[in-house]
C-alpha positions as CSV (number, residue, x, y, z in Angstrom):
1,X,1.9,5.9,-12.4
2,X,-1.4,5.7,-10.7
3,X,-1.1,5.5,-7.1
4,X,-2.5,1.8,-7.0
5,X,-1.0,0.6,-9.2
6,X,2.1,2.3,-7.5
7,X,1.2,0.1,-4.4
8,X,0.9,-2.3,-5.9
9,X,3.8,-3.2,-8.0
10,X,5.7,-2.7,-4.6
11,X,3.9,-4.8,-2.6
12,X,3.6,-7.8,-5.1
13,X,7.6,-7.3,-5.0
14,X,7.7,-7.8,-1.0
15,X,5.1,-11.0,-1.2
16,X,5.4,-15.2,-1.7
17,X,1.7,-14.9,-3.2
18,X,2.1,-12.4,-5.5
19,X,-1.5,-13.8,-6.9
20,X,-2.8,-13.0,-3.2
21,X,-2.5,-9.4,-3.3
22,X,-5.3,-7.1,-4.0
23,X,-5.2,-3.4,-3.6
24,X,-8.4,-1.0,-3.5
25,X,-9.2,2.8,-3.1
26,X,-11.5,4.6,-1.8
27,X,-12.5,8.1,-0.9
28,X,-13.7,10.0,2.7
29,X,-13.2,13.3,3.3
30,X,-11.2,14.3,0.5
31,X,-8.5,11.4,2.0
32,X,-7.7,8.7,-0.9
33,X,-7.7,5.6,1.8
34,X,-5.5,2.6,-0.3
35,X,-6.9,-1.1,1.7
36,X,-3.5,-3.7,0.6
37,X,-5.2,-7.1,1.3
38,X,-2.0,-10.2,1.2
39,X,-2.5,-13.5,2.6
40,X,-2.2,-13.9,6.6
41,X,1.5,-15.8,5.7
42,X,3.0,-12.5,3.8
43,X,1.6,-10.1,5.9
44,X,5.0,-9.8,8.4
45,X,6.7,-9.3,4.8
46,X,4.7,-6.4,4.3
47,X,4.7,-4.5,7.5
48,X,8.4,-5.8,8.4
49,X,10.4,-5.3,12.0
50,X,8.6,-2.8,13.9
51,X,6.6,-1.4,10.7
52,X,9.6,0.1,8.8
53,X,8.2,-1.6,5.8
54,X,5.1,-0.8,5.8
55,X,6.4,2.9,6.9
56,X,8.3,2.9,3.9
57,X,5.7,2.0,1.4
58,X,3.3,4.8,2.7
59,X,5.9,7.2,2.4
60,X,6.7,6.7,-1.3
61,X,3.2,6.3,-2.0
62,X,2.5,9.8,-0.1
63,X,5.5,11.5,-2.1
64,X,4.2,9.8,-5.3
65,X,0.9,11.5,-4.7
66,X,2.0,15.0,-3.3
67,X,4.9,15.2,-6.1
68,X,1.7,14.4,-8.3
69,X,-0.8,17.2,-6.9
70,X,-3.4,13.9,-6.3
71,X,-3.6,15.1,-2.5
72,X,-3.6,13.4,0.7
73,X,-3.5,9.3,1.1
74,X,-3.4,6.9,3.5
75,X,-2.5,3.5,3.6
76,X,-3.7,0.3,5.3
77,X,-2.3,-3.2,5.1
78,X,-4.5,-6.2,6.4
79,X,-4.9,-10.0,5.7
80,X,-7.5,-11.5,3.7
Protein backbone atom coordinates (compact mmCIF):
# COMPACT_ATOMS: atom_id res chain seq x y z
CA UNK A 1 0.00 0.00 0.00
CA UNK A 2 1.26 3.38 -1.02
CA UNK A 3 2.06 5.53 1.75
CA UNK A 4 -0.89 8.04 0.93
CA UNK A 5 -3.07 6.08 0.51
CA UNK A 6 -1.84 4.42 3.73
CA UNK A 7 -2.69 7.85 5.43
CA UNK A 8 -5.27 8.13 4.26
CA UNK A 9 -7.50 5.18 4.80
CA UNK A 10 -6.46 5.81 8.61
CA UNK A 11 -7.31 9.11 8.79
CA UNK A 12 -10.78 8.93 6.92
CA UNK A 13 -11.34 6.17 9.76
CA UNK A 14 -10.64 8.78 12.72
CA UNK A 15 -12.91 11.68 10.93
CA UNK A 16 -16.97 12.78 10.91
CA UNK A 17 -16.16 14.23 7.26
CA UNK A 18 -14.75 11.54 5.75
CA UNK A 19 -15.43 13.65 2.29
CA UNK A 20 -13.26 16.49 3.95
CA UNK A 21 -10.08 14.80 4.04
CA UNK A 22 -7.46 15.27 1.49
CA UNK A 23 -3.95 14.08 1.70
CA UNK A 24 -0.87 15.27 -0.51
CA UNK A 25 2.95 14.55 -1.00
CA UNK A 26 5.56 16.23 -1.70
CA UNK A 27 9.32 16.00 -1.90
CA UNK A 28 12.41 18.33 -0.18
CA UNK A 29 15.54 17.06 0.48
CA UNK A 30 15.06 13.58 -0.18
CA UNK A 31 12.17 13.86 2.83
CA UNK A 32 8.55 12.61 1.44
CA UNK A 33 6.56 15.52 3.54
CA UNK A 34 2.61 13.92 3.64
CA UNK A 35 0.17 17.53 4.23
CA UNK A 36 -3.46 15.65 5.87
CA UNK A 37 -5.85 18.57 5.34
CA UNK A 38 -9.55 17.62 7.62
CA UNK A 39 -12.12 20.13 8.39
CA UNK A 40 -11.30 22.63 11.52
CA UNK A 41 -14.27 20.32 13.53
CA UNK A 42 -12.21 16.84 13.05
CA UNK A 43 -9.03 18.09 13.54
CA UNK A 44 -8.89 17.22 17.64
CA UNK A 45 -10.01 13.72 16.28
CA UNK A 46 -6.91 13.55 14.35
CA UNK A 47 -4.25 14.88 16.62
CA UNK A 48 -6.08 13.42 19.88
CA UNK A 49 -5.14 14.21 23.80
CA UNK A 50 -1.79 15.60 23.84
CA UNK A 51 -0.97 14.29 20.10
CA UNK A 52 -0.87 10.56 20.77
CA UNK A 53 -3.02 10.33 17.72
CA UNK A 54 -1.42 12.03 15.56
CA UNK A 55 1.94 10.35 17.08
CA UNK A 56 0.52 7.28 16.24
CA UNK A 57 -0.37 7.76 12.63
CA UNK A 58 3.19 9.05 11.88
CA UNK A 59 4.64 6.16 13.38
CA UNK A 60 2.89 3.48 11.30
CA UNK A 61 3.18 5.54 8.37
CA UNK A 62 7.20 5.87 9.09
CA UNK A 63 7.36 1.88 9.74
CA UNK A 64 5.20 1.42 6.51
CA UNK A 65 7.80 3.32 4.68
CA UNK A 66 11.11 2.07 6.25
CA UNK A 67 9.70 -1.72 6.29
CA UNK A 68 9.10 -0.65 2.48
CA UNK A 69 12.72 0.78 1.65
CA UNK A 70 10.62 4.24 0.41
CA UNK A 71 12.87 6.32 2.87
CA UNK A 72 12.30 9.00 5.31
CA UNK A 73 8.63 10.83 5.81
CA UNK A 74 7.07 13.17 7.67
CA UNK A 75 3.83 14.00 8.53
CA UNK A 76 1.69 17.13 8.98
CA UNK A 77 -1.91 17.45 9.92
CA UNK A 78 -3.71 20.89 9.46
CA UNK A 79 -7.28 22.26 8.84
CA UNK A 80 -8.62 23.36 5.62
Amino acid sequence: MELVELTEYIVKNLVKDQDSVEVNIAESNNVKIIQVLVSSEDISSVIGKSGIIANAVRTIVQASSYHNKLGKVRVNFDTK
